[in-house]
N, CA, C and O atoms as a printed pandas DataFrame, in Angstrom:
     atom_number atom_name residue_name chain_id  residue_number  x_coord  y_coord  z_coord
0              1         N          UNK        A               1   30.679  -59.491  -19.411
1              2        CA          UNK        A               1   31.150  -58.640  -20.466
2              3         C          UNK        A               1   30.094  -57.613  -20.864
3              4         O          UNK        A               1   30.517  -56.496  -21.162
4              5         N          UNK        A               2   28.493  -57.880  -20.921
5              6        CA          UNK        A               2   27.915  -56.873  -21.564
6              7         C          UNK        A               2   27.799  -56.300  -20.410
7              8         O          UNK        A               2   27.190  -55.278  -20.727
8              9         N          UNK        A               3   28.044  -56.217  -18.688
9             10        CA          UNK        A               3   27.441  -55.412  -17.504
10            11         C          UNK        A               3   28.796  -53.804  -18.552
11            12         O          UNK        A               3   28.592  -52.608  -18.758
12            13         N          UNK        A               4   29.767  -54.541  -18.824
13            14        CA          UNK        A               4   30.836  -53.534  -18.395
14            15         C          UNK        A               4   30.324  -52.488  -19.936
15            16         O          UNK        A               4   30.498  -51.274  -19.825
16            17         N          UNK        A               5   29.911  -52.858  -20.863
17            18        CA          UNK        A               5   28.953  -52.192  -21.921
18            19         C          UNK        A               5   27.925  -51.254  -21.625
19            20         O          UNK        A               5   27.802  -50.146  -22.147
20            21         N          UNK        A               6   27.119  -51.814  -20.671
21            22        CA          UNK        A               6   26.173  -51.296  -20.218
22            23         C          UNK        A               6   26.530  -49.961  -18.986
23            24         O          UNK        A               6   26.027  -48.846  -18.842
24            25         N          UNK        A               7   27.304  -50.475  -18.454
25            26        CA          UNK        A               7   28.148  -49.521  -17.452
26            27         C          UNK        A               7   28.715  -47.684  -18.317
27            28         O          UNK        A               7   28.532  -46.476  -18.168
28            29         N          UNK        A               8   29.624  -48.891  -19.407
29            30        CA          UNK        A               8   30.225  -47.403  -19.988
30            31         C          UNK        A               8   28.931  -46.829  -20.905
31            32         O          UNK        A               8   29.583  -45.899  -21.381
32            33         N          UNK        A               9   27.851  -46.694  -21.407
33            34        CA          UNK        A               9   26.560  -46.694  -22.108
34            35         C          UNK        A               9   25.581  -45.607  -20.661
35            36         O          UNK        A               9   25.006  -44.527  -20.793
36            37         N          UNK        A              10   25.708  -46.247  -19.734
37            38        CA          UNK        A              10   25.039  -45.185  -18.348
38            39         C          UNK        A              10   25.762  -44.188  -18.189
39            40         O          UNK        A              10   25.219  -43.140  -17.838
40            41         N          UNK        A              11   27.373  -44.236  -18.429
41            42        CA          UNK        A              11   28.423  -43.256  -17.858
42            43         C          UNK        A              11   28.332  -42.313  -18.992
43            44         O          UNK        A              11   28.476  -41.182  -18.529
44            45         N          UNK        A              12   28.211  -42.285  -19.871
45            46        CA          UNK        A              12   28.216  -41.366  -21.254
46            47         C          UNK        A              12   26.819  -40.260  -21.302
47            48         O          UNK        A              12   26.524  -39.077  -21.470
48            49         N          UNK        A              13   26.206  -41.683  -21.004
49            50        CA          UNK        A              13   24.303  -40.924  -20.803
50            51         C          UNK        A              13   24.474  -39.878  -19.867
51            52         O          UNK        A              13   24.307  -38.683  -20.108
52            53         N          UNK        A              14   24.886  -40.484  -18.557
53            54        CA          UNK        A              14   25.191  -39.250  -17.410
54            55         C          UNK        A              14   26.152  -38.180  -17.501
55            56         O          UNK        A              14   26.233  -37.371  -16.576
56            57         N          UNK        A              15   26.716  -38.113  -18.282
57            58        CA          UNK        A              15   27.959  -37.240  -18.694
58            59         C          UNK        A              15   26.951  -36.569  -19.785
59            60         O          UNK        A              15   27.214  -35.430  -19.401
60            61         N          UNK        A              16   26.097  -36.366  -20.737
61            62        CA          UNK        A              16   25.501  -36.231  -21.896
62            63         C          UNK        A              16   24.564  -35.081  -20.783
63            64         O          UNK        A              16   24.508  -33.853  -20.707
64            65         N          UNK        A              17   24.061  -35.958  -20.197
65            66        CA          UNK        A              17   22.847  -35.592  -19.333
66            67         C          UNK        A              17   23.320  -34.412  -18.431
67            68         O          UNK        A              17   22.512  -33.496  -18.278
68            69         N          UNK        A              18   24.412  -34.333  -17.878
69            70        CA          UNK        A              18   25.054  -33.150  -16.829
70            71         C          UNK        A              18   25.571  -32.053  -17.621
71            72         O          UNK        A              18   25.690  -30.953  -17.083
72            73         N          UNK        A              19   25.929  -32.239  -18.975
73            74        CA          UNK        A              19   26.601  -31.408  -19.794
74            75         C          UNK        A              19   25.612  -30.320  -20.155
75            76         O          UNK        A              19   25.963  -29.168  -20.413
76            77         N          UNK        A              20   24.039  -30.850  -20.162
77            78        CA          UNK        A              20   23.009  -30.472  -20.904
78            79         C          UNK        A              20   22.571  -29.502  -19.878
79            80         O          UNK        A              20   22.681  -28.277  -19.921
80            81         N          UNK        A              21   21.946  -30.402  -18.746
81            82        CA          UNK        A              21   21.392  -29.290  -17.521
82            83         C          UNK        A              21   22.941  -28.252  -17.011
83            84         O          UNK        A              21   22.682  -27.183  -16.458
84            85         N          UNK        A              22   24.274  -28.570  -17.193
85            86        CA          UNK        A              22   25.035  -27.298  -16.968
86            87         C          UNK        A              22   24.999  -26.247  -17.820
87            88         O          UNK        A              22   25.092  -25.120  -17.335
88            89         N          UNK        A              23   24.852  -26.416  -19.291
89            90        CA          UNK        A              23   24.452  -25.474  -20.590
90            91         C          UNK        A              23   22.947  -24.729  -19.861
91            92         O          UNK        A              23   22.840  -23.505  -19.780
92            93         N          UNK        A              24   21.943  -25.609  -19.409
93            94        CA          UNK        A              24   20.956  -24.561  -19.537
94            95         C          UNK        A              24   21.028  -24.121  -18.319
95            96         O          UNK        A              24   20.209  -23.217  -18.151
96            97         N          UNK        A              25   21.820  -24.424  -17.123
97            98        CA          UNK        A              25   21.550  -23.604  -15.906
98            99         C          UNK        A              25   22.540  -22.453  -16.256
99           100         O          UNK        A              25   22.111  -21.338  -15.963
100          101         N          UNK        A              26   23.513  -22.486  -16.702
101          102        CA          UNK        A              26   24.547  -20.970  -17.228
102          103         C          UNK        A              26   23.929  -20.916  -18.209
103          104         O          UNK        A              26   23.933  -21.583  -17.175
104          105         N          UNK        A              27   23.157  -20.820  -19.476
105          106        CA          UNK        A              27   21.805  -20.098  -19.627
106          107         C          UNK        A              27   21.155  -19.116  -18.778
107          108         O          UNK        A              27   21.442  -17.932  -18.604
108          109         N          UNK        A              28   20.276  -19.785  -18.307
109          110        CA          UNK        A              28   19.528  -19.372  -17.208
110          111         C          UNK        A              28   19.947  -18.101  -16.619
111          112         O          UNK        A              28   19.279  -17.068  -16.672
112          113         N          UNK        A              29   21.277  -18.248  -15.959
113          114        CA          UNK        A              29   22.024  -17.618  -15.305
114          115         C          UNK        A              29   22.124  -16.407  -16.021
115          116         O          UNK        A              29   21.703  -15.324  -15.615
116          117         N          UNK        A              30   22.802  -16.655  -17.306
117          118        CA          UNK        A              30   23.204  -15.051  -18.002
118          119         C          UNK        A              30   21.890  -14.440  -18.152
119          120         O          UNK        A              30   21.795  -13.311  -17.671
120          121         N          UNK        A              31   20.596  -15.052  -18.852
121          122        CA          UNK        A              31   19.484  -14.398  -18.750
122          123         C          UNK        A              31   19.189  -13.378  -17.872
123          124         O          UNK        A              31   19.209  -12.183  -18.164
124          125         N          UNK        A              32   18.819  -14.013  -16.416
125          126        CA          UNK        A              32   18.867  -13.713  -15.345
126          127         C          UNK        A              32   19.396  -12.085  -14.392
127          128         O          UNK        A              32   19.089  -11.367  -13.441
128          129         N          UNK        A              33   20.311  -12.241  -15.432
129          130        CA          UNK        A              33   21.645  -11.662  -15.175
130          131         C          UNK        A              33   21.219  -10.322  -15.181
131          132         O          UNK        A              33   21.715   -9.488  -14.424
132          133         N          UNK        A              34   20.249  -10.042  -16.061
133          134        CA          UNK        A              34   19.551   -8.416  -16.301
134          135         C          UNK        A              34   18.475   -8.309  -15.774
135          136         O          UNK        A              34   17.559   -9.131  -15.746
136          137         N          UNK        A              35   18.549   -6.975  -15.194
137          138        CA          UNK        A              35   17.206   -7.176  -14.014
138          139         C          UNK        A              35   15.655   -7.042  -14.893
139          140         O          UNK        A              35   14.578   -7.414  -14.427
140          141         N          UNK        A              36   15.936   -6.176  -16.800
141          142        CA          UNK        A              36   14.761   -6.613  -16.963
142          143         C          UNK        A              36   14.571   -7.462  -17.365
143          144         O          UNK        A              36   13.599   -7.167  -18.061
144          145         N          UNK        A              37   14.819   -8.881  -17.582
145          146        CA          UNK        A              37   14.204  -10.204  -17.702
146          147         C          UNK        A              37   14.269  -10.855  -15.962
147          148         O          UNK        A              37   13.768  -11.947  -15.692
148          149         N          UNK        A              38   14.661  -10.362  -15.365
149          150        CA          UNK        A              38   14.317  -10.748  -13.809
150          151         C          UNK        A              38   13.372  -10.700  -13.609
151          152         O          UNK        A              38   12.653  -11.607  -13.191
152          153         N          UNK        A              39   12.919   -8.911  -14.010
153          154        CA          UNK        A              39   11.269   -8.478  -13.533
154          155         C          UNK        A              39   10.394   -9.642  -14.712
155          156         O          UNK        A              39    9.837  -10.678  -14.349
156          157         N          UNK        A              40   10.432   -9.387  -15.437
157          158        CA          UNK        A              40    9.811  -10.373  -16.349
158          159         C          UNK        A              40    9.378  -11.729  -16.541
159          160         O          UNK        A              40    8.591  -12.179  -17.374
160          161         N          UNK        A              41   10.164  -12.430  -15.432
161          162        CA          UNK        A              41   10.018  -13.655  -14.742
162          163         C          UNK        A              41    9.377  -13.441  -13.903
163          164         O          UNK        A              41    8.394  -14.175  -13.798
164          165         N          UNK        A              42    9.510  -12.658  -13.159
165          166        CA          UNK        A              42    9.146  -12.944  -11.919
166          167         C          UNK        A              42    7.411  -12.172  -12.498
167          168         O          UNK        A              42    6.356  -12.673  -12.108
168          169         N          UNK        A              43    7.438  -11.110  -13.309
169          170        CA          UNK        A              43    6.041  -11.361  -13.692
170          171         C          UNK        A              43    4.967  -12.447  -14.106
171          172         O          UNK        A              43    3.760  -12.576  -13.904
172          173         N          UNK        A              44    5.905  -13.146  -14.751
173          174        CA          UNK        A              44    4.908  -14.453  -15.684
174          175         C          UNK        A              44    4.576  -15.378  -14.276
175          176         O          UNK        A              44    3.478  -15.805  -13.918
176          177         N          UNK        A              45    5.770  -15.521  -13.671
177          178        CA          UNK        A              45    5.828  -16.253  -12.061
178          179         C          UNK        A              45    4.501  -15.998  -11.260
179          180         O          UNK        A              45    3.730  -16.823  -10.771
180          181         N          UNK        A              46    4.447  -14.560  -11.260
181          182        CA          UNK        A              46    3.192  -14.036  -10.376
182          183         C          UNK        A              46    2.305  -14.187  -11.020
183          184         O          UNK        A              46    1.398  -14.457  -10.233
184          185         N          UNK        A              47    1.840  -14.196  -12.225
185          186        CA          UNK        A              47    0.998  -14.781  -13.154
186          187         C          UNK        A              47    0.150  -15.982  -13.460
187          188         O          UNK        A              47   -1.037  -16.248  -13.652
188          189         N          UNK        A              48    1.623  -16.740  -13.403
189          190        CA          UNK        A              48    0.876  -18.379  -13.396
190          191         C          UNK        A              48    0.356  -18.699  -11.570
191          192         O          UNK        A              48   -0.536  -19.422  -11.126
192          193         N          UNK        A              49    1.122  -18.017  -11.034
193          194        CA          UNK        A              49    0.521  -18.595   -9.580
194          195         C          UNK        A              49   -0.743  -18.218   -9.338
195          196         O          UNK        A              49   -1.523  -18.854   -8.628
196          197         N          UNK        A              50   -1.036  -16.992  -10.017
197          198        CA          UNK        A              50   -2.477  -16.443   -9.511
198          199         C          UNK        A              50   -3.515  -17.338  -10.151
199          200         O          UNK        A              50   -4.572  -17.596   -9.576
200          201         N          UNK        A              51   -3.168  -17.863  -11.481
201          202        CA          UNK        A              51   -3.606  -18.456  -12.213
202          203         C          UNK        A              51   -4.271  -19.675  -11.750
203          204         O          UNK        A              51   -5.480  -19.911  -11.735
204          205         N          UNK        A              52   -3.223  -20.467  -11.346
205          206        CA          UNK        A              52   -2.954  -21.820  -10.355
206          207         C          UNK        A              52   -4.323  -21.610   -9.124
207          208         O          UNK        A              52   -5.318  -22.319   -8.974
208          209         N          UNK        A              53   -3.888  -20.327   -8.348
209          210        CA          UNK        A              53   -4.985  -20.561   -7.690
210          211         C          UNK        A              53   -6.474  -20.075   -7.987
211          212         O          UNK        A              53   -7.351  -19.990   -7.127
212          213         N          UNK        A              54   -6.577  -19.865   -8.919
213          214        CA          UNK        A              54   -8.096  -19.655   -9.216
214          215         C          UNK        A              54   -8.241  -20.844  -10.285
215          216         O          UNK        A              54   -9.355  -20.777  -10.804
216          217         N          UNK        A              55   -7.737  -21.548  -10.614
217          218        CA          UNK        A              55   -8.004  -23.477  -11.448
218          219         C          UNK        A              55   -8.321  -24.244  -10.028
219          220         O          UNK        A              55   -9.282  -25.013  -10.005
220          221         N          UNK        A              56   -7.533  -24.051   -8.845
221          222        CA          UNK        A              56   -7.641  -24.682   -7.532
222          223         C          UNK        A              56   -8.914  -24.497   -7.113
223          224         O          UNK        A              56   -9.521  -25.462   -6.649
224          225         N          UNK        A              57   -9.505  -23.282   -7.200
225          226        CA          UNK        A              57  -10.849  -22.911   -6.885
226          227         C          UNK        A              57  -11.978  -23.395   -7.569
227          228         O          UNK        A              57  -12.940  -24.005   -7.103
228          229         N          UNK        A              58  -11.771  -23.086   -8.623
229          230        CA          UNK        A              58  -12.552  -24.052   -9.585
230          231         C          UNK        A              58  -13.043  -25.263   -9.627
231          232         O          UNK        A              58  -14.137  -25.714   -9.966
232          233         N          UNK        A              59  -11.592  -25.954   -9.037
233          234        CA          UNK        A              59  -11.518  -27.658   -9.070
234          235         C          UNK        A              59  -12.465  -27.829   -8.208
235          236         O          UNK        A              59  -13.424  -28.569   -8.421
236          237         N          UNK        A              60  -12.294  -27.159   -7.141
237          238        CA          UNK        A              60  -12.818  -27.182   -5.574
238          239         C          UNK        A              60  -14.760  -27.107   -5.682
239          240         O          UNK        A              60  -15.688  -27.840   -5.338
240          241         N          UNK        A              61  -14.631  -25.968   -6.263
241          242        CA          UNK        A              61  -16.294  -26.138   -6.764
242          243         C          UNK        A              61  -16.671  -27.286   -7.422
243          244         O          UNK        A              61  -17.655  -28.023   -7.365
244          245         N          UNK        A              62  -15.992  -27.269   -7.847
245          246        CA          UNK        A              62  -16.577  -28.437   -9.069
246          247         C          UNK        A              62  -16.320  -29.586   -8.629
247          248         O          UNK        A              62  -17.208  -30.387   -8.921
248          249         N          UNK        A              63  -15.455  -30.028   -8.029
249          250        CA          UNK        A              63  -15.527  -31.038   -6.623
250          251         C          UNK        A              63  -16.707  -31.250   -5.681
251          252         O          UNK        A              63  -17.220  -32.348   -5.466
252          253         N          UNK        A              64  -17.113  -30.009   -5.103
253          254        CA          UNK        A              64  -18.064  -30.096   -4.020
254          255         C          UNK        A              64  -19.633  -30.034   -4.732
255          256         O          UNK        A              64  -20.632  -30.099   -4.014
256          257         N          UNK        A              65  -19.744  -29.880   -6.463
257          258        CA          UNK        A              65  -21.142  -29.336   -6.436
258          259         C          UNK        A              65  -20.992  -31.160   -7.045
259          260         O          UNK        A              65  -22.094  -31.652   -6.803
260          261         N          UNK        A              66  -20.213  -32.086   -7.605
261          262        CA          UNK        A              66  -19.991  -33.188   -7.799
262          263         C          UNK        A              66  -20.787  -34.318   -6.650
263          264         O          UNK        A              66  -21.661  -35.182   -6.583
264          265         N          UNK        A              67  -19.855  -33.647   -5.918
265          266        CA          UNK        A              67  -20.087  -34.283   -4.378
266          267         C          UNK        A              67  -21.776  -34.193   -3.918
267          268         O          UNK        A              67  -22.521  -35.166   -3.798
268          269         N          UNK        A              68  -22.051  -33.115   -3.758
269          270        CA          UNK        A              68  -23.733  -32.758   -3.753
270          271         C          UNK        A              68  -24.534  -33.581   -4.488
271          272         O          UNK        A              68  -25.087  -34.528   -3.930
272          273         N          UNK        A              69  -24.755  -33.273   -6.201
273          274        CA          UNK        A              69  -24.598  -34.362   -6.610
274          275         C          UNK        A              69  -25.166  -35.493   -6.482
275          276         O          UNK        A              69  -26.385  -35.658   -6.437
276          277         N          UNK        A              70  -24.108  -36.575   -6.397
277          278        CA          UNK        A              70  -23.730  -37.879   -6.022
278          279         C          UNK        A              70  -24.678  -37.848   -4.925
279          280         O          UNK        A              70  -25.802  -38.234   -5.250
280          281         N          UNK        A              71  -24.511  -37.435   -3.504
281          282        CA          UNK        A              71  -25.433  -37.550   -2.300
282          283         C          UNK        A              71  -26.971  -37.558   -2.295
283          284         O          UNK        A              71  -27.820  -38.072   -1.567
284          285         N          UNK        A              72  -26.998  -36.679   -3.547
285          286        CA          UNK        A              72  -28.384  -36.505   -3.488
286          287         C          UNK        A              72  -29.138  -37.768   -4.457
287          288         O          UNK        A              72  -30.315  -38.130   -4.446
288          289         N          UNK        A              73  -27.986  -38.273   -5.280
289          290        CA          UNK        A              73  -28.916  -38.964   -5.828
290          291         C          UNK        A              73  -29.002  -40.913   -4.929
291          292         O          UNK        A              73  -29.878  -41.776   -4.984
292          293         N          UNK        A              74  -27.352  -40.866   -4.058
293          294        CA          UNK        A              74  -27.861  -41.808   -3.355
294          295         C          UNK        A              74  -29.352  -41.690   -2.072
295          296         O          UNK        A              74  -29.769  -42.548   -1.294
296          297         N          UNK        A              75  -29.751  -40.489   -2.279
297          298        CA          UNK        A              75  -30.776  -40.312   -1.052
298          299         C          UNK        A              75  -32.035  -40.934   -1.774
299          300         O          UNK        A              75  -32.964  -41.521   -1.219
300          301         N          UNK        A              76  -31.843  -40.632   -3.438
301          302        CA          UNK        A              76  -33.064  -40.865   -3.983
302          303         C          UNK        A              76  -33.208  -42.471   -4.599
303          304         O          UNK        A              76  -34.243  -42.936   -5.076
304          305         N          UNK        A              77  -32.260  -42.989   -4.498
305          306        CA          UNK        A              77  -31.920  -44.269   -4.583
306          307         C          UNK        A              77  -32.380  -45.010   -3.290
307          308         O          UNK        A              77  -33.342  -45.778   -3.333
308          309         N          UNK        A              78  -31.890  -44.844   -2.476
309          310        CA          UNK        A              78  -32.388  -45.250   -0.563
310          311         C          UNK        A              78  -33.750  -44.786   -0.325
311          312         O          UNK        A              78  -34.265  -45.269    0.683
312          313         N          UNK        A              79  -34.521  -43.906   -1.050
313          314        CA          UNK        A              79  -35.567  -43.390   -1.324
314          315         C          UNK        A              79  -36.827  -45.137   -1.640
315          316         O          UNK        A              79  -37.611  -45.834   -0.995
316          317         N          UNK        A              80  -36.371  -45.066   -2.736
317          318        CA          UNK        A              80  -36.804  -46.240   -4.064
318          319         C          UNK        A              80  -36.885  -47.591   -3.400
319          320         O          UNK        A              80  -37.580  -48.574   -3.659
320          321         N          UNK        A              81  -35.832  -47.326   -2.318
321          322        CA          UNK        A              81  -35.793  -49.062   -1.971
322          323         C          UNK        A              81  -36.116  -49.898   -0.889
323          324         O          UNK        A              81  -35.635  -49.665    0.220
324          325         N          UNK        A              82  -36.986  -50.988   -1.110
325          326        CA          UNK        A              82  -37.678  -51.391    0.095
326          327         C          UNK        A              82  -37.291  -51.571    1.201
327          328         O          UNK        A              82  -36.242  -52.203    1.329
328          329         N          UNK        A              83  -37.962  -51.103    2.340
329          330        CA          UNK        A              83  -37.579  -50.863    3.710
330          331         C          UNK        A              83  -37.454  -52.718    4.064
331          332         O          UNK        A              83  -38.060  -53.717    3.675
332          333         N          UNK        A              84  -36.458  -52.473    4.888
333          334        CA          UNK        A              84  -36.198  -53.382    5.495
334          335         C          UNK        A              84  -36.848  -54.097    6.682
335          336         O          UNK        A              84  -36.395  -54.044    7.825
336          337         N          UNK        A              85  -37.918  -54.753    6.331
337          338        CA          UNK        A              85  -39.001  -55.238    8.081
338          339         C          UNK        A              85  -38.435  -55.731    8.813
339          340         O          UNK        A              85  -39.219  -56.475    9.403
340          341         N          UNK        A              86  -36.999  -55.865    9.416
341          342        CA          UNK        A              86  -36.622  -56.422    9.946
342          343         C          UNK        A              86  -36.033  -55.411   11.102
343          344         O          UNK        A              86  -35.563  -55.828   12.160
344          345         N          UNK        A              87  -36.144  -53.752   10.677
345          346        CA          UNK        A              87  -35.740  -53.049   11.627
346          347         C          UNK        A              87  -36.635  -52.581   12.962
347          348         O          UNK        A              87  -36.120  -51.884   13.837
């Protein structure tokens, strides 16, 4: 008895849920619809991507000077520590 509760409770949600993303994709759509909020998208679009890739670059440095780093201080660690007489 409660599956068939739970059933009609998912079916409502999903019906709630499709009603919502169809409102904002015909949204979208009429927006759209004029080429100057087209250009205007597609500005902010070109915008954040350029954006995106210069944070990527960033990361990347800051990744590799991390990396450096780290290496150098295991060298100075392997440095410090007694040789092994057994080699």
């Amino acid at each position: 008895m409660s599956d068939n509760k739970n059933d009609l409770g998912k079916e409502a949600a999903a019906g709630l849920i499709g009603a919502v993303i169809g409102a904002a994709v015909g949204a979208a759509a009429v927006a759209l619809s004029d080429e100057k909020n087209r250009k205007k998208v597609q500005k902010a679009a070109d915008r954040l991507q350029k954006e995106g890739g210069n944070k990527l670059e960033e990361l990347k440095k800051l990744a590799n000077k991390l990396l450096k780093e780290s290496e150098d201080q295991v060298e100075e660690v392997q440095k410090k520590l007694p040789k092994d007489k057994t080699e």
